[in-house]
PyMOL Python script that loads the backbone (N, CA, C, O; Angstrom):
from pymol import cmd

cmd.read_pdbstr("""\
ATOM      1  N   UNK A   1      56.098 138.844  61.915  1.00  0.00           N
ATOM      2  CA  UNK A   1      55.961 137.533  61.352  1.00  0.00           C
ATOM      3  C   UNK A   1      54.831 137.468  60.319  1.00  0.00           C
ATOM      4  O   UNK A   1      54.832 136.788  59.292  1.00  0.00           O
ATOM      5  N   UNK A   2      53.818 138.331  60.782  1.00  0.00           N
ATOM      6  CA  UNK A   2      52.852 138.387  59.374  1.00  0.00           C
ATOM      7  C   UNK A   2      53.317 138.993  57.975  1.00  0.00           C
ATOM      8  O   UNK A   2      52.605 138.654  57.030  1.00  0.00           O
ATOM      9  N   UNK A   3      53.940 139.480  57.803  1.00  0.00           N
ATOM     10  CA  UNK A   3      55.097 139.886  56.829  1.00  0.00           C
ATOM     11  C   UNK A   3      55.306 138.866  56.175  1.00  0.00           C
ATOM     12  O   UNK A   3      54.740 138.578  55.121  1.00  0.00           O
ATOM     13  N   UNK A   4      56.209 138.167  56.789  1.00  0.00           N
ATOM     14  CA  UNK A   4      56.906 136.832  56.352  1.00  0.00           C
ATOM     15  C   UNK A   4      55.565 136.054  55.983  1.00  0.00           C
ATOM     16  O   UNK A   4      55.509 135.759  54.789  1.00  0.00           O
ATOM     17  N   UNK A   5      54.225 135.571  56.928  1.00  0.00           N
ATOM     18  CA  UNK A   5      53.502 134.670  56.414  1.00  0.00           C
ATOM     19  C   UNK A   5      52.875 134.826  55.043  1.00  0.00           C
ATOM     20  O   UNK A   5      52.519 133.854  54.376  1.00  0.00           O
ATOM     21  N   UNK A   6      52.728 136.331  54.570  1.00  0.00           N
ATOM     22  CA  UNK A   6      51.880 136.694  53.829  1.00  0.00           C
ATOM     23  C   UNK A   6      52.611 136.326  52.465  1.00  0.00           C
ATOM     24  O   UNK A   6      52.154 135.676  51.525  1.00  0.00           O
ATOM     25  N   UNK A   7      54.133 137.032  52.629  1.00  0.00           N
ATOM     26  CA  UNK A   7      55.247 136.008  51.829  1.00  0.00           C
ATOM     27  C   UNK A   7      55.208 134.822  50.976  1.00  0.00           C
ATOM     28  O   UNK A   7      55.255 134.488  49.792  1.00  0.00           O
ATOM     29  N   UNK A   8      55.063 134.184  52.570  1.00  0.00           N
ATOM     30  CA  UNK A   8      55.141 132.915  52.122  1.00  0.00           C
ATOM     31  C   UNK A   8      53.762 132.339  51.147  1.00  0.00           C
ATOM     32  O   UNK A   8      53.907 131.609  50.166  1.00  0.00           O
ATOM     33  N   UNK A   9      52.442 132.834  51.650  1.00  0.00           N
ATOM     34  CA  UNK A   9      51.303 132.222  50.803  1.00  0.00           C
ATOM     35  C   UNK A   9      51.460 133.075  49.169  1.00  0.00           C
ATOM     36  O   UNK A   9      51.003 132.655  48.106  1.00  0.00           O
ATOM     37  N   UNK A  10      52.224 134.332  49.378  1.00  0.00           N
ATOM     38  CA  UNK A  10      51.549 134.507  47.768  1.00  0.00           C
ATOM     39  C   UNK A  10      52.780 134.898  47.221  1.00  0.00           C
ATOM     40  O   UNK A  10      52.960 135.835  46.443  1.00  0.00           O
ATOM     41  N   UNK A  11      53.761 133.989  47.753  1.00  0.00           N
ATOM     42  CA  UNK A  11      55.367 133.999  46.359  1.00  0.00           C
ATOM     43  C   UNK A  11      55.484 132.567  46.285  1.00  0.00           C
ATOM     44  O   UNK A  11      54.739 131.767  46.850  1.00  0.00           O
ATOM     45  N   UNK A  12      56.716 132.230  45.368  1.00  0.00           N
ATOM     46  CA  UNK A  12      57.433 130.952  44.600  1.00  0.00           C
ATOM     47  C   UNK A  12      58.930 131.032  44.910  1.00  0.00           C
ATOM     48  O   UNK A  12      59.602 131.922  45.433  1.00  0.00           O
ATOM     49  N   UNK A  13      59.230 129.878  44.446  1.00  0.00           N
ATOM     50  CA  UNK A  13      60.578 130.038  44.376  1.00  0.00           C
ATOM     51  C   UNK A  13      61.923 130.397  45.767  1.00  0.00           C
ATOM     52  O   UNK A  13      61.969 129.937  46.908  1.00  0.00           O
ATOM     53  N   UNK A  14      62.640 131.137  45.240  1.00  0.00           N
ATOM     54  CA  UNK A  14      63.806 131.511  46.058  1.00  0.00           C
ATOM     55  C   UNK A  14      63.221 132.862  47.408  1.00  0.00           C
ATOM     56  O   UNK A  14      63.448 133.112  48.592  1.00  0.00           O
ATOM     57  N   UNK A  15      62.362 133.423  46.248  1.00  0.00           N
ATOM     58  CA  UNK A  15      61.485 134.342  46.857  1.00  0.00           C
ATOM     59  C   UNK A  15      61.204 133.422  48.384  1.00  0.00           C
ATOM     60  O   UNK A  15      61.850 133.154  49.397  1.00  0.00           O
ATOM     61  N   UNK A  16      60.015 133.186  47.903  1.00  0.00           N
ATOM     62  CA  UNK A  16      59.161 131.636  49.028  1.00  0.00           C
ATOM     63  C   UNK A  16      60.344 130.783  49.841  1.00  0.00           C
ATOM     64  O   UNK A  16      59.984 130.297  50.913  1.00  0.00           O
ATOM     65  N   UNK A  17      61.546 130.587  49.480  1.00  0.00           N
ATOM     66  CA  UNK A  17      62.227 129.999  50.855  1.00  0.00           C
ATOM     67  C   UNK A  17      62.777 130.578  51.477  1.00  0.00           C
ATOM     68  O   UNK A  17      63.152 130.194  52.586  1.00  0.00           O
ATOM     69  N   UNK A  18      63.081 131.976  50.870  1.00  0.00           N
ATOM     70  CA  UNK A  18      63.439 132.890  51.976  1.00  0.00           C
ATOM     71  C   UNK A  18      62.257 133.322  52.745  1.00  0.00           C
ATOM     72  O   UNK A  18      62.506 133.092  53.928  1.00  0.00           O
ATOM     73  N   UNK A  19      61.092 133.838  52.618  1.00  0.00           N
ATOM     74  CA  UNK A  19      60.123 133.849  53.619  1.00  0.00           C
ATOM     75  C   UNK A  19      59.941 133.018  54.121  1.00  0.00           C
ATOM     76  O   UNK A  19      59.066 133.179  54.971  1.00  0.00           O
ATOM     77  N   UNK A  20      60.542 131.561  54.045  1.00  0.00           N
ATOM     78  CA  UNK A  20      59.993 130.313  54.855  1.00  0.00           C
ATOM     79  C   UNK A  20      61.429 130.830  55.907  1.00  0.00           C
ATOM     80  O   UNK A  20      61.251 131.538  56.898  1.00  0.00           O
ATOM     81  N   UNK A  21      62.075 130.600  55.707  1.00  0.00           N
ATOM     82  CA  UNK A  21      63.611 130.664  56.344  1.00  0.00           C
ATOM     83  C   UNK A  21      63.315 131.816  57.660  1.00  0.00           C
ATOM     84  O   UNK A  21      63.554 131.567  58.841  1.00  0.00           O
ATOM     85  N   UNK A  22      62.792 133.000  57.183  1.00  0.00           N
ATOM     86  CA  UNK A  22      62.389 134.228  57.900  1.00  0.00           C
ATOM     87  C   UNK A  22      61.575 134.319  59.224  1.00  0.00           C
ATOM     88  O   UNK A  22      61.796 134.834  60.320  1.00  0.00           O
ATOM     89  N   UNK A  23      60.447 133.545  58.630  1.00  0.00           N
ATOM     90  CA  UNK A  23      59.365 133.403  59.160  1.00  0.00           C
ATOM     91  C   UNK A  23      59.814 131.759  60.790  1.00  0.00           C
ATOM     92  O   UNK A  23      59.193 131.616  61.844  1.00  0.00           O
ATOM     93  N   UNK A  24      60.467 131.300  60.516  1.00  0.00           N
ATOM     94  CA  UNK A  24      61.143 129.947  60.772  1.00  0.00           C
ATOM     95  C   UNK A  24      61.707 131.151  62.080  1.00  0.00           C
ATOM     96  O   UNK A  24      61.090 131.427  63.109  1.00  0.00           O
ATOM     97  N   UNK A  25      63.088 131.726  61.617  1.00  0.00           N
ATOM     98  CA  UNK A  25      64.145 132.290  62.721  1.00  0.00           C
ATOM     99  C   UNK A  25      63.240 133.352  62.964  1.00  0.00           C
ATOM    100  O   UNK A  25      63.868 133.825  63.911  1.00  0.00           O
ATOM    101  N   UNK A  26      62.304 134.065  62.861  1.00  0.00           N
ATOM    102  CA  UNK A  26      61.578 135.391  63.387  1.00  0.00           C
ATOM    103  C   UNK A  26      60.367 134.656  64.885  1.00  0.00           C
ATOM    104  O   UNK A  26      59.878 135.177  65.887  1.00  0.00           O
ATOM    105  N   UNK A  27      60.306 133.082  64.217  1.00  0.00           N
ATOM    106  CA  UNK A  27      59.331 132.646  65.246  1.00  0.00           C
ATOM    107  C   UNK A  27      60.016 131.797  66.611  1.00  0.00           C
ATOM    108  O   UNK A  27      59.451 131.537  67.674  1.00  0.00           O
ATOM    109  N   UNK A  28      61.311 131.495  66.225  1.00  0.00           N
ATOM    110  CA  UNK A  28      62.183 130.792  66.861  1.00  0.00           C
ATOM    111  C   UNK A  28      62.895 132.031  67.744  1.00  0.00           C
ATOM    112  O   UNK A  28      63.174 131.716  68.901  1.00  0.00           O
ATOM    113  N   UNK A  29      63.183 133.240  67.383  1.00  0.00           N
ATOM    114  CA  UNK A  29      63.347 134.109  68.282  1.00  0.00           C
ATOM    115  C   UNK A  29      62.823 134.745  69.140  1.00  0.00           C
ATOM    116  O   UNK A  29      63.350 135.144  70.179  1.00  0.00           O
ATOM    117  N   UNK A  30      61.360 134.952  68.664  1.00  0.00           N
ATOM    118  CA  UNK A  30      59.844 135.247  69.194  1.00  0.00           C
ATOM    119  C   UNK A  30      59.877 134.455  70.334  1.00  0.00           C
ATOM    120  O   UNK A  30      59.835 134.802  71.514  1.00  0.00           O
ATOM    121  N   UNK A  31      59.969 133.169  69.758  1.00  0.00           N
ATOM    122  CA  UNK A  31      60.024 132.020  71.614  1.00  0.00           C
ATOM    123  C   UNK A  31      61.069 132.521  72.797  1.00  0.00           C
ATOM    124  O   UNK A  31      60.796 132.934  73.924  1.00  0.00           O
ATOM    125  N   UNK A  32      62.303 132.352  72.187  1.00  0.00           N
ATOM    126  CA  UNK A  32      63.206 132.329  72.851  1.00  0.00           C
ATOM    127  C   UNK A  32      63.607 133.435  73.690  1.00  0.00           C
ATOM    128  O   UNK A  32      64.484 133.376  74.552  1.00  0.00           O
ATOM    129  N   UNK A  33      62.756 134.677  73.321  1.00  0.00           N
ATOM    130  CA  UNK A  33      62.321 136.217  74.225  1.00  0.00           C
ATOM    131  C   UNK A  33      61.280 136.150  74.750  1.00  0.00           C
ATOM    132  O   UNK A  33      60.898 137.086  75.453  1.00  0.00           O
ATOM    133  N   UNK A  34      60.459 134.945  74.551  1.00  0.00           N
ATOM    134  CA  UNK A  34      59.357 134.435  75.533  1.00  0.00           C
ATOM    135  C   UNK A  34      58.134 135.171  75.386  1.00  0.00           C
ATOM    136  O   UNK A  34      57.379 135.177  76.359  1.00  0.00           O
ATOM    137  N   UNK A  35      57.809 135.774  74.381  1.00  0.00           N
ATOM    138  CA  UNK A  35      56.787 136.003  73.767  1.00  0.00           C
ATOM    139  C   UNK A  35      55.662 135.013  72.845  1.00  0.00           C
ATOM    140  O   UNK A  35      55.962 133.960  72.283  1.00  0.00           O
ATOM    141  N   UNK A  36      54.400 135.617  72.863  1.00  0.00           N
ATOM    142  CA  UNK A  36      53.721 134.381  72.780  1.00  0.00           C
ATOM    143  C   UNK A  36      53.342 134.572  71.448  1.00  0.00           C
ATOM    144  O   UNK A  36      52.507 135.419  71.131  1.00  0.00           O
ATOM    145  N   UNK A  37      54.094 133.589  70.377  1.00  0.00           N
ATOM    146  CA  UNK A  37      53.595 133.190  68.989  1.00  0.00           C
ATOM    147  C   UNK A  37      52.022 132.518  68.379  1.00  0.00           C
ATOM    148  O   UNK A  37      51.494 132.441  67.270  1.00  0.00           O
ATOM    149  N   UNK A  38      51.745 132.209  69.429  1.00  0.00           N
ATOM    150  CA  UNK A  38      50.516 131.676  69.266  1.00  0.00           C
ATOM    151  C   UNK A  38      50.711 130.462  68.339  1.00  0.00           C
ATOM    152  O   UNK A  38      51.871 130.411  67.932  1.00  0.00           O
ATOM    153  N   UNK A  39      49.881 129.413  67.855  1.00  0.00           N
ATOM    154  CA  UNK A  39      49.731 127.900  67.034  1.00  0.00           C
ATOM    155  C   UNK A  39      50.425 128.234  65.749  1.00  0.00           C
ATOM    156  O   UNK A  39      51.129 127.347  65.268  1.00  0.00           O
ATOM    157  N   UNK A  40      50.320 129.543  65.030  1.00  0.00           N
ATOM    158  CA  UNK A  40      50.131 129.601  63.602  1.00  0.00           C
ATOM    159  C   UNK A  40      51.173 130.776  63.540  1.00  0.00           C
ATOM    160  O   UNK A  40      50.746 131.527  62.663  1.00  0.00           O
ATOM    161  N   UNK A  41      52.342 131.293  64.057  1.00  0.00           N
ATOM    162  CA  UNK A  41      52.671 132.082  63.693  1.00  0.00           C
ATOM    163  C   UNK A  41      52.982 132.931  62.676  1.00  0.00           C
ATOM    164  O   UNK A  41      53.378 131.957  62.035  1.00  0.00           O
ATOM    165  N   UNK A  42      53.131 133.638  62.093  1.00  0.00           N
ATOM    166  CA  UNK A  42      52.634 134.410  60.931  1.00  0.00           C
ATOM    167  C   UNK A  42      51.305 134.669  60.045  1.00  0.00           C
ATOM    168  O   UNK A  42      51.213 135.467  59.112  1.00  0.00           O
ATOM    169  N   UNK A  43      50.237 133.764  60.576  1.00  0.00           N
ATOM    170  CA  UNK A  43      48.973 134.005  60.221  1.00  0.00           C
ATOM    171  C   UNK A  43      48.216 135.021  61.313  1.00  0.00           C
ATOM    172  O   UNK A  43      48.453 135.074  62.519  1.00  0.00           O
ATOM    173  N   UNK A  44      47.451 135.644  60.724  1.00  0.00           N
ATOM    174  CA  UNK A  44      46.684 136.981  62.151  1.00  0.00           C
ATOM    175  C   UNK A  44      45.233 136.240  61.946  1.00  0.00           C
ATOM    176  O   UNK A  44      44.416 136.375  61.035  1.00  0.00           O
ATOM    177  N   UNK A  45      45.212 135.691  62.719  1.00  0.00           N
ATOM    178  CA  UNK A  45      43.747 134.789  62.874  1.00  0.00           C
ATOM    179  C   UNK A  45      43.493 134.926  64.319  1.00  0.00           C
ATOM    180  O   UNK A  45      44.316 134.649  65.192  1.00  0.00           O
ATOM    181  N   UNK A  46      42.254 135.388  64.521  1.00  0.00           N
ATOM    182  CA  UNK A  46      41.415 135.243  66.111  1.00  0.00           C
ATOM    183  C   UNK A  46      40.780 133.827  65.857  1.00  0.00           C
ATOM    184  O   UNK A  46      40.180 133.439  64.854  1.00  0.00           O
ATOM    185  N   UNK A  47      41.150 132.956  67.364  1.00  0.00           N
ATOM    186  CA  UNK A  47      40.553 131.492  67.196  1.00  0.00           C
ATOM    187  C   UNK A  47      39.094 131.728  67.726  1.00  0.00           C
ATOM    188  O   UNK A  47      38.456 130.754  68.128  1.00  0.00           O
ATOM    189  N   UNK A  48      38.509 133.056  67.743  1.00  0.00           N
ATOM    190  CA  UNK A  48      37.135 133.266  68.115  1.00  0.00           C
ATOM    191  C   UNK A  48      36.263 133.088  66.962  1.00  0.00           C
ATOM    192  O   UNK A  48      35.110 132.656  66.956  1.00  0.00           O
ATOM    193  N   UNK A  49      37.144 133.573  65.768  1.00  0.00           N
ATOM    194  CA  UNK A  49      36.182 133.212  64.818  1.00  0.00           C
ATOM    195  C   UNK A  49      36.183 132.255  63.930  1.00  0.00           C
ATOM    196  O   UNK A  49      35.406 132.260  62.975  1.00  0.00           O
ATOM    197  N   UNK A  50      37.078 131.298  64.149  1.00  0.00           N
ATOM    198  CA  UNK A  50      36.932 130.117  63.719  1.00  0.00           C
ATOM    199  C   UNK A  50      35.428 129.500  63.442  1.00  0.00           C
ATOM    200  O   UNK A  50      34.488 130.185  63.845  1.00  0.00           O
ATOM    201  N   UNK A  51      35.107 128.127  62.713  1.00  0.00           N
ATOM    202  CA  UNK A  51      34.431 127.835  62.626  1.00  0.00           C
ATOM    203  C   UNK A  51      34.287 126.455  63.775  1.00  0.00           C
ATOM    204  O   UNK A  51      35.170 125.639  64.040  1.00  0.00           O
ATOM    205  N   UNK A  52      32.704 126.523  64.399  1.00  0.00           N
ATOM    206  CA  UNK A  52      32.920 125.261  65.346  1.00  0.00           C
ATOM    207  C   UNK A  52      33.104 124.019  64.444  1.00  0.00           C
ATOM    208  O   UNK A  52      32.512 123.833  63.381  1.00  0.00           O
ATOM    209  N   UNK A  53      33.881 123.313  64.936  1.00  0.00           N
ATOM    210  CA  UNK A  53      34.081 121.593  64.516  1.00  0.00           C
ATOM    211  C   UNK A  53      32.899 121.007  64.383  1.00  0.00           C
ATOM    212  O   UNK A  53      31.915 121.573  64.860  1.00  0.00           O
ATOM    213  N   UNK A  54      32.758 119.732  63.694  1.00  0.00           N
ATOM    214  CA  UNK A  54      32.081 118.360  63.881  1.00  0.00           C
ATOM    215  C   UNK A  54      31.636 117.882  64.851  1.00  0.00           C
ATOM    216  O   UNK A  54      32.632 117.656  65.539  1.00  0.00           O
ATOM    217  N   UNK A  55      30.670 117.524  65.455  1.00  0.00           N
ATOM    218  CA  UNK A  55      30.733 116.383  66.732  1.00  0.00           C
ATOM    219  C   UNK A  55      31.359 115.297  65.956  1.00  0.00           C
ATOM    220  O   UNK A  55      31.403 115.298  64.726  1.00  0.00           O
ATOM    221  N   UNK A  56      31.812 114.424  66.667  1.00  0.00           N
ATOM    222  CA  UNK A  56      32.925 113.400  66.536  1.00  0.00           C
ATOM    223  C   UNK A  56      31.593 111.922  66.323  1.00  0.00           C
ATOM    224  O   UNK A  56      30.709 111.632  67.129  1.00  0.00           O
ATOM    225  N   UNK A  57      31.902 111.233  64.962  1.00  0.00           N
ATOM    226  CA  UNK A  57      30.910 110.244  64.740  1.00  0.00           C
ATOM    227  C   UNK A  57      31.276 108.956  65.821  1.00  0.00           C
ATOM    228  O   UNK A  57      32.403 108.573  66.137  1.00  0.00           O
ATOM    229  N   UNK A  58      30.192 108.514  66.200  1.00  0.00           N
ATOM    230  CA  UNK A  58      30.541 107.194  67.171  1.00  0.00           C
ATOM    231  C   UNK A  58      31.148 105.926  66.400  1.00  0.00           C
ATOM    232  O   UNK A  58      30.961 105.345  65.331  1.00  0.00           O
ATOM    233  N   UNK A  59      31.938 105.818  67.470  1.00  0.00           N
ATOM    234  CA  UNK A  59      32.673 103.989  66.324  1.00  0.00           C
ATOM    235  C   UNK A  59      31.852 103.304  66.702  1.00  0.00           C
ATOM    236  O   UNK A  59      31.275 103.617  67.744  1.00  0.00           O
ATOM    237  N   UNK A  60      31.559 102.343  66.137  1.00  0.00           N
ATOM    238  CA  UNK A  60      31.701 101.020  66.359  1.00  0.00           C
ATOM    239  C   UNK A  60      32.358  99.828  67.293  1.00  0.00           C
ATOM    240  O   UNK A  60      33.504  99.388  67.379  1.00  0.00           O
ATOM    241  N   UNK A  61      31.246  99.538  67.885  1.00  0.00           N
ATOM    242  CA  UNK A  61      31.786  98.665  68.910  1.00  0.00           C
ATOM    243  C   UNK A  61      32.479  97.394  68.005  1.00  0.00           C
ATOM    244  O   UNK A  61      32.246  97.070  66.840  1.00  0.00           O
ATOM    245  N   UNK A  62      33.255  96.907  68.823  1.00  0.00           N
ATOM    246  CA  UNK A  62      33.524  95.337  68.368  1.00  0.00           C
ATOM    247  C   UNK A  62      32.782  94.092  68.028  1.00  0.00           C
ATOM    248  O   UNK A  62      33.397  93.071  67.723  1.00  0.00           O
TER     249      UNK A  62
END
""", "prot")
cmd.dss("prot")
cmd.show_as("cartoon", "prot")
cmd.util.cbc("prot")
cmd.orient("prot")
């Protein structure tokens, strides 16, 4: 599926909907053999190195 994602970020066109199309039935089959796609399939990202979030600003009371 990283194949297909990489595809998809750096083509256009007919090119680009066939890697969308690919990437779509490669991740939909991935499930359905019950393997784990993870959030982002076709991207190779560890969520370890993410960056930490925001603390969340307080609302406003009423």
């Amino acid at each position: 599926m990283t194949v297909y994602g990489d595809l998809v970020a750096l083509s256009e066109g007919q090119t680009r909907q066939w890697a969308i199309s690919g990437l779509v039935g490669a991740a939909r089959r991935s499930a359905l053999w019950g393997a784990e796609t993870g959030a982002l399939p076709g991207l190779a990202a560890d969520p370890q190195e993410f960056p930490e979030l925001p603390a969340p600003s307080p609302t406003p009371s009423p």
